[in-house]
ROGUTOR-526620 format. One record per residue (C-alpha): x, y, z; residue number from 1. Coordinates in nm, 4 decimals, always signed. Each point is the difference from the previous one (the first is absolute). Example, Ala and Ser with C-alpha at 12.3 -4.5 7.8 and 13.67 -1.06 7.14 Angstrom:
<nuzas>
+1.2300, -0.4500, +0.7800, 1
+0.1370, +0.3440, -0.0660, 2
</nuzas>
This chain:
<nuzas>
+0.6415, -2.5930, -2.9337, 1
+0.2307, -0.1546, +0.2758, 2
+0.2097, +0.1747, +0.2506, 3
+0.2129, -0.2623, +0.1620, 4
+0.3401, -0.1979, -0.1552, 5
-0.0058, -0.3734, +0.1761, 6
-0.3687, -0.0404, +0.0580, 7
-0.2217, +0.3664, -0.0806, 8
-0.1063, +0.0937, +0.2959, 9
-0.2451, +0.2580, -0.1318, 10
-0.2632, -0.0060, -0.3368, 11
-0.1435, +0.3105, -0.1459, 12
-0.2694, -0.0525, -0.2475, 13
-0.1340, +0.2583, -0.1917, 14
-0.3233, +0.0215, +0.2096, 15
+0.2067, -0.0154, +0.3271, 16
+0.2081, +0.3415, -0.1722, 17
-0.3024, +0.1871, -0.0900, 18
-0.1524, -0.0241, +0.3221, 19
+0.3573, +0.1464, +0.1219, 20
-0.0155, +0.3030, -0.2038, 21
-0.3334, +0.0474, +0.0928, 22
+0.0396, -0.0368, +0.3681, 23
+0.3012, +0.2387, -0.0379, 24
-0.2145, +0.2546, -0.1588, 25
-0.2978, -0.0039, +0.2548, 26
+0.3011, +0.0267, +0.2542, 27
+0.1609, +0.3237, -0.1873, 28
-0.3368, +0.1237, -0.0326, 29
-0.1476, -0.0626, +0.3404, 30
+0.3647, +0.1766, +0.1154, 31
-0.0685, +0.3276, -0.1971, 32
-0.3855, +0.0366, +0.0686, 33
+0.1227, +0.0045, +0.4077, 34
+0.3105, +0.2157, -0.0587, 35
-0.2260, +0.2302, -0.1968, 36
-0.2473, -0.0188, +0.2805, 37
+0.2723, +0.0296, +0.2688, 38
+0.1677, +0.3158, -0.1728, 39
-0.3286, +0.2090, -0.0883, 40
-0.2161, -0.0876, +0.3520, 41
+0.0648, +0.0580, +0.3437, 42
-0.0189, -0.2684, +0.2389, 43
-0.2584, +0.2188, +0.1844, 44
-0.2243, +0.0264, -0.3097, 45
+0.0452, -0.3851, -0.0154, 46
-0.1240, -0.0326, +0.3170, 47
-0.3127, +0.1975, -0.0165, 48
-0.0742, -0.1770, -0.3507, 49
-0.0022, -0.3420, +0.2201, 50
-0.1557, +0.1533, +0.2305, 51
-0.2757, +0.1236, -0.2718, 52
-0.0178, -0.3479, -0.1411, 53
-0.0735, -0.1883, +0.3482, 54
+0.3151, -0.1866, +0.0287, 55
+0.0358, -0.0854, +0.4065, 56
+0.1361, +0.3077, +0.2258, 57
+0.2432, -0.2500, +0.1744, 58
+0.1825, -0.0401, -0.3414, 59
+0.0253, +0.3583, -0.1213, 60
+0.1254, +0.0937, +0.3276, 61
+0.2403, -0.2872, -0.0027, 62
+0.1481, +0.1381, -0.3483, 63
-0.0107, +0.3473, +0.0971, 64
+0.2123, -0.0937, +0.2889, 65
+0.2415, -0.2341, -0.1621, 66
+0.0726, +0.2616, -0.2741, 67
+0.0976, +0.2431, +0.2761, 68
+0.1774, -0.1926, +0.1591, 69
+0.2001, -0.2082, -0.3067, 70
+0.1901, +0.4010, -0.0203, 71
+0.1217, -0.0279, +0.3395, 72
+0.1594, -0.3220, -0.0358, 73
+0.1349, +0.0732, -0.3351, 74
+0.1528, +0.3223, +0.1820, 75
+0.0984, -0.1525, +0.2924, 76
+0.1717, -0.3169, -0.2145, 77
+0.1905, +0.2756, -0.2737, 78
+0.1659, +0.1460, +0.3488, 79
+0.1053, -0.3361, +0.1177, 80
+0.1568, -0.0920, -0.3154, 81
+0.2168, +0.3269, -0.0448, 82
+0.0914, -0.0515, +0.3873, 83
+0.1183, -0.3608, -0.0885, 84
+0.1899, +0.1864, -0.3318, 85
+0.1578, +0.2662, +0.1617, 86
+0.1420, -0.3142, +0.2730, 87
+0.1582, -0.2419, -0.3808, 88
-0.3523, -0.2237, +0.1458, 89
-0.0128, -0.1118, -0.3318, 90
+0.3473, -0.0814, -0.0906, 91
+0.0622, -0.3790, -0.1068, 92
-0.2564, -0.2260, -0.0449, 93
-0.0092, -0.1590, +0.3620, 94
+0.0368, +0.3223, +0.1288, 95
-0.3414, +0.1656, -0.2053, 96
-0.1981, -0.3392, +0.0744, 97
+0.0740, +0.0847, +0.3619, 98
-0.1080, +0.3824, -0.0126, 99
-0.3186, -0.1100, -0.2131, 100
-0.1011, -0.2481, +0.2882, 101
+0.0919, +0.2974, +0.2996, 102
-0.2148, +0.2514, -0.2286, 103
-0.3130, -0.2682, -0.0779, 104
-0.0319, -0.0362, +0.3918, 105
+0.0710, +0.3083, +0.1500, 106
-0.2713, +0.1377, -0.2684, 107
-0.2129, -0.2066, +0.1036, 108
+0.0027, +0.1103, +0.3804, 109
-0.0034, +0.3377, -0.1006, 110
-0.2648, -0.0361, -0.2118, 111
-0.2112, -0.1948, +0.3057, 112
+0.0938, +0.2908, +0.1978, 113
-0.0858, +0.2901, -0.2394, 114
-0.3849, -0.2271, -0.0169, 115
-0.0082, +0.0192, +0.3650, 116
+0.1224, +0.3620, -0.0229, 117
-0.2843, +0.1091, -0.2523, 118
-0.2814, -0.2127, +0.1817, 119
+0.1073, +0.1987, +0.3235, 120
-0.0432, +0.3194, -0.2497, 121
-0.3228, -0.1219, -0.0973, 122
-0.1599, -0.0179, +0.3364, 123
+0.1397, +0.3071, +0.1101, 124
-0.2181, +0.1547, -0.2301, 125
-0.2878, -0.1643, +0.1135, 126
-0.0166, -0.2615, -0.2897, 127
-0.3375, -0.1801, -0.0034, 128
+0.0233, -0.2326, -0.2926, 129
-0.0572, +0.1881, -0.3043, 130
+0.3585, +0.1270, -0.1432, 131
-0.1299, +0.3410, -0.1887, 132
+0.1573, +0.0822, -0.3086, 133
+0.0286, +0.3114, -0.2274, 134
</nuzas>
């Protein structure tokens, strides 16, 4: 089959749409093993597993971390956007394009600052490397 009217542009052969559906169903099935995972397992429990199974303490403290911290940004983003809201930021194309660009930035320096602002936390409590978990 042929998807294109002047010159096709794109072939699908039977082989080429079998190896779609499949691909598709490793996806879909890849997807629900880790939303299974995700919904029945804390990330702590995660952690220790890794921890269990050798993987490097630099990168189970790095996910730890990130997972903490991907809340605050999501937090700190869903108050931007109903400040913007509450001021018509997203009224009219031009007008939501600009809010989205003032919200991508300053979220980004507050998120810089909130690192800065944890790290500071950190050493306050007399972090020495190892970020202990639950």
């Amino acid at each position: 089959m042929t998807i294109g009217q002047a010159s096709p542009w794109l072939y699908i052969t039977r082989e080429s749409l079998w190896m779609g559906i499949e691909v598709m169903i490793r996806v879909m099935s890849s997807f629900s093993i880790m939303l299974f995972l995700i919904l029945t397992t804390s990330i702590w429990e995660i952690g220790r597993f890794l921890r269990w199974v050798k993987v490097p303490k630099l990168f189970v403290e790095i996910l730890l971390l990130t997972y903490r911290f991907l809340f605050l940004i999501y937090e700190e983003g869903m108050d931007m956007i109903m400040a913007q809201e509450l001021r018509s930021g997203y009224y009219g194309v031009g007008n939501a394009f600009k809010s989205l660009s003032l919200l991508l930035g300053q979220l980004f320096l507050n998120t810089i600052i909130r690192a800065q602002e944890m790290e500071e936390g950190l050493q306050m409590r007399l972090y020495e490397g190892e970020y202990l978990y639950g």
